[in-house]
Residue, then its C-alpha position, 0 to 999 in steps of 0.5 A: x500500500x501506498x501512503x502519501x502524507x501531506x503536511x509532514x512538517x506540521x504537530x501532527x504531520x510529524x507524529x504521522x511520518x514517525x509511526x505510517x511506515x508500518x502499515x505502507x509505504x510512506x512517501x511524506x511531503x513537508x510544506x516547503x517541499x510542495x505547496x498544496x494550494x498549486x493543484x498542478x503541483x499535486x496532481x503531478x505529484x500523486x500520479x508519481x506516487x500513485x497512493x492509495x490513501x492520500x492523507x491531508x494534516x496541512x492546515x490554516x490552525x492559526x485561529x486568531x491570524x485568519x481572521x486577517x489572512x482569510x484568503x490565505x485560510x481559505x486557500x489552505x483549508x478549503x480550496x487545496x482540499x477541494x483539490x484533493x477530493x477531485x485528485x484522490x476521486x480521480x484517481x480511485x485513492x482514499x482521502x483521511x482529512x481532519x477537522x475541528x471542533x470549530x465547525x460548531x458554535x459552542x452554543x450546545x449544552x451537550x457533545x456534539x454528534x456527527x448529525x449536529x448542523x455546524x455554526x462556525x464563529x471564526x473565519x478558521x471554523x468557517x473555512x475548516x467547514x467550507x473544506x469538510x463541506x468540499x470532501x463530501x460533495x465531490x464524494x472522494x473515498x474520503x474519512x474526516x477527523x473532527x478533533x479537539x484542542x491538538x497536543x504533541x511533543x512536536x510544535x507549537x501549542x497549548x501546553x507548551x506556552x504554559x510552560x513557557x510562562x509557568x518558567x517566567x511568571x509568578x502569576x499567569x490567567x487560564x480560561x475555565x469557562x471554554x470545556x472540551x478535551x486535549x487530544x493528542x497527536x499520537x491517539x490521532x495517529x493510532x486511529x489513523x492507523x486503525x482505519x488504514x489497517x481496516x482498507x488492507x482487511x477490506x474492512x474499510x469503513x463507510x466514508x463520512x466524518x467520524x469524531x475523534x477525542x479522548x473521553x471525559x470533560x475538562x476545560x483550559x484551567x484544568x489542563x494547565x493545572x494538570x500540566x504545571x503538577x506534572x512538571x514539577x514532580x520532574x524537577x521543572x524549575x518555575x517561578x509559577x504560584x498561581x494559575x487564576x481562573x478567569x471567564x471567556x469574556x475576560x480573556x479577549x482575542x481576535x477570534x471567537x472560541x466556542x464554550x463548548x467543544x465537546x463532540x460525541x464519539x460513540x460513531x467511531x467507537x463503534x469502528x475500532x477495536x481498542x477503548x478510547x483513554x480518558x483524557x488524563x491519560x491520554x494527556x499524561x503521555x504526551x505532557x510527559x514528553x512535553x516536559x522532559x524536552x523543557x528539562x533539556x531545552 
C-alpha cells in the first residue's frame, strides 16, 4: 500500500511520518517541499506516487491570524482540499482529512454528534467547514477527523506556552469557562492507523466524518493545572504560584472560541477495536514528553 502524507512538517504531520511506515509505504511531503494550494503541483505529484490513501494534516490552525489572512485560510483549508477530493476521486485513492471542533458554535449544552448542523464563529471554523463541506460533495473515498484542542511533543501549542510562562511568571490567567478535551497527536495517529489497517482487511469503513477525542470533560484551567503538577514532580524549575481562573469574556482575542467543544464519539467507537483513554491519560503521555524536552531545552 501506498501512503502519501501531506503536511509532514506540521504537530501532527510529524507524529504521522514517525509511526505510517508500518502499515505502507510512506512517501511524506513537508510544506516547503510542495505547496498544496498549486493543484498542478499535486496532481503531478500523486500520479508519481500513485497512493492509495492520500492523507491531508496541512492546515490554516492559526485561529486568531485568519481572521486577517482569510484568503490565505481559505486557500489552505478549503480550496487545496477541494483539490484533493477531485485528485484522490480521480484517481480511485482514499482521502483521511481532519477537522475541528470549530465547525460548531459552542452554543450546545451537550457533545456534539456527527448529525449536529455546524455554526462556525471564526473565519478558521468557517473555512475548516467550507473544506469538510468540499470532501463530501465531490464524494472522494474520503474519512474526516473532527478533533479537539491538538497536543504533541512536536510544535507549537497549548501546553507548551504554559510552560513557557509557568518558567517566567509568578502569576499567569487560564480560561475555565471554554470545556472540551486535549487530544493528542499520537491517539490521532493510532486511529489513523486503525482505519488504514481496516482498507488492507477490506474492512474499510463507510466514508463520512467520524469524531475523534479522548473521553471525559475538562476545560483550559484544568489542563494547565494538570500540566504545571506534572512538571514539577520532574524537577521543572518555575517561578509559577498561581494559575487564576478567569471567564471567556475576560480573556479577549481576535477570534471567537466556542464554550463548548465537546463532540460525541460513540460513531467511531463503534469502528475500532481498542477503548478510547480518558483524557488524563491520554494527556499524561504526551505532557510527559512535553516536559522532559523543557528539562533539556
Amino acid at each position: 500500500m501506498n501512503i502519501m502524507l501531506l503536511g509532514s512538517n506540521g504537530q501532527l504531520g510529524k507524529e504521522l511520518e514517525r509511526k505510517l511506515s508500518i502499515v505502507g509505504n510512506l512517501y511524506s511531503f513537508s510544506k516547503s517541499s510542495i505547496d498544496i494550494t498549486n493543484y498542478d503541483a499535486i496532481k503531478n505529484k500523486i500520479k508519481l506516487v500513485k497512493p492509495d490513501v492520500i492523507i491531508n494534516a496541512a492546515a490554516f490552525t492559526a485561529v486568531d491570524r485568519a481572521e486577517t489572512e482569510i484568503s490565505k485560510a481559505y486557500a489552505i483549508n478549503k480550496d487545496a482540499v477541494i483539490n484533493l477530493s477531485k485528485i484522490a476521486r480521480r484517481e480511485d485513492a482514499w482521502l483521511i482529512h481532519y477537522s475541528t471542533d470549530y465547525v460548531f458554535d459552542g452554543l450546545k449544552s451537550s457533545p456534539y454528534f456527527e448529525t449536529d448542523v455546524p455554526n462556525p464563529i471564526n473565519i478558521y471554523g468557517s473555512s475548516k467547514l467550507a473544506g469538510e463541506n468540499g470532501v463530501i460533495d465531490i464524494n472522494c473515498k474520503h474519512i474526516i477527523f473532527r478533533t479537539t484542542w491538538v497536543i504533541g511533543k512536536d510544535g507549537n501549542n497549548f501546553a507548551k506556552i504554559i510552560l513557557n510562562l509557568a518558567s517566567k511568571e509568578k502569576k499567569i490567567k487560564v480560561v475555565n469557562d471554554q470545556i472540551g478535551v486535549p487530544t493528542s497527536t499520537s491517539l490521532i495517529t493510532k486511529v489513523t492507523l486503525e482505519f488504514i489497517s481496516s482498507i488492507q482487511k477490506n474492512m474499510q469503513w463507510s466514508s463520512g466524518i467520524y469524531h475523534l477525542t479522548p473521553n471525559g470533560v475538562s476545560n483550559w484551567y484544568e489542563i494547565a493545572i494538570n500540566l504545571i503538577r506534572l512538571a514539577k514532580e520532574n524537577s521543572i524549575k518555575l517561578t509559577i504560584s498561581e494559575v487564576e481562573k478567569i471567564k471567556t469574556l475576560n480573556y479577549p482575542t481576535i477570534a471567537k472560541r466556542p464554550l463548548n467543544s465537546l463532540l460525541n464519539t460513540k460513531k467511531l467507537k463503534n469502528k475500532i477495536s481498542f477503548e478510547l483513554p480518558d483524557w488524563k491519560e491520554d494527556f499524561q503521555n504526551v505532557a510527559i514528553e512535553i516536559v522532559e524536552e523543557f528539562k533539556t531545552a
